[in-house]
N, C-alpha and C positions, 0 to 999 in steps of 0.2 A: 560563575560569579565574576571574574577576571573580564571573559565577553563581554558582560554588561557593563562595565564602569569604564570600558575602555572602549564604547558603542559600538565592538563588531557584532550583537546581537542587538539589531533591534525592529521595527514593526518590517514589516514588507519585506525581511533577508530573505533568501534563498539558500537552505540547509538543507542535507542529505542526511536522512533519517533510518533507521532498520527498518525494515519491510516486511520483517518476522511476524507483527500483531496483526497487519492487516492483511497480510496471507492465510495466516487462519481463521481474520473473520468469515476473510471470504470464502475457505472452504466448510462453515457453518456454518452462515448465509445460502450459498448459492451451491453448496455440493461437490465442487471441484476446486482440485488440487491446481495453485499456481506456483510454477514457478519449479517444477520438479525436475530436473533432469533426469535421475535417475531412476529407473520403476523395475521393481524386483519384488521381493519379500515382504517390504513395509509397504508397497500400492496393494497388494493381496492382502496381506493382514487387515489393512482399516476396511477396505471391500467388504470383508467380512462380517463386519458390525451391522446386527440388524436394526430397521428402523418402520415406525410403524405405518400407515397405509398413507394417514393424515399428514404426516411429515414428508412421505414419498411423492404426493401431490405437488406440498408446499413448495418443494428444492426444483419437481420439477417445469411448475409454473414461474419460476424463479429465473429457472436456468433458461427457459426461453428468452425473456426480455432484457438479458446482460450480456452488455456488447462491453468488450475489452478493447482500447484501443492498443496498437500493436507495439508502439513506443513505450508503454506503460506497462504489459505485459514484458519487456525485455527487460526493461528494470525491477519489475521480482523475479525474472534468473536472474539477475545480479546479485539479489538479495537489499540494494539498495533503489531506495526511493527519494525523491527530489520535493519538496513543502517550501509552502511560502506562509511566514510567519502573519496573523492575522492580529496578533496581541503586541501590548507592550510589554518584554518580558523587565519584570524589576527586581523587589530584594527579595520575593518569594519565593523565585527560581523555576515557575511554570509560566511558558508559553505556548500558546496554542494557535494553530494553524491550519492548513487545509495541503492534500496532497496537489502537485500542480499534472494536470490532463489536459489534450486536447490541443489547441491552438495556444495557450500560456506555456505546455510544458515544450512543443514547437519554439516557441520565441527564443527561452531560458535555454535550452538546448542550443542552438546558434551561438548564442551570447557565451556559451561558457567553452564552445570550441574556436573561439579567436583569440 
């Protein structure tokens, strides 16, 4: 609330957001785990969950056409993701946004190491 009244939030910022929700979309989406360092007993255990023929298609028609880029990949091991606000956020306290990729998260990246 404070951000807003005092315009540090507002359309276009660039915020650092958790990366938690979109790490498991994408490993129920697309069947693989991001962002895991470490693989032991919990990479075995969900291996183990069976899934049926139709769905084994789906993930792995899936898993072919999704390219990661490598910058974006390094920030879910961090656990943190970089969004550029696409709303005006006001007294309702939701804004919405998009993750930045590609040549914008390039640019932003630069910019925030000078």
């Amino acid at each position: 609330n404070e951000l807003v009244r005092t315009n540090t939030l507002v359309k276009g910022a660039i915020v650092q957001i958790d990366g938690t929700p979109f790490r498991d979309w994408y490993k129920r989406h697309y069947g693989t785990a991001l962002g895991n360092k470490k693989k032991g007993a919990k990479a075995e255990e969900e291996e183990a969950v069976k899934k049926s023929k139709s769905v084994e298609t789906k993930l792995a028609k899936r898993k072919e056409a999704s390219e990661l880029d490598q910058k974006l990949e390094d920030q879910f091991n961090t656990g943190r993701l970089y969004a550029r606000l696409s709303s005006r956020p006001g007294q309702i306290g939701r804004a919405d946004g998009y993750i930045l990729e590609g040549k914008e998260l390039d640019f932003y990246l630069k910019k925030m190491i000078k």
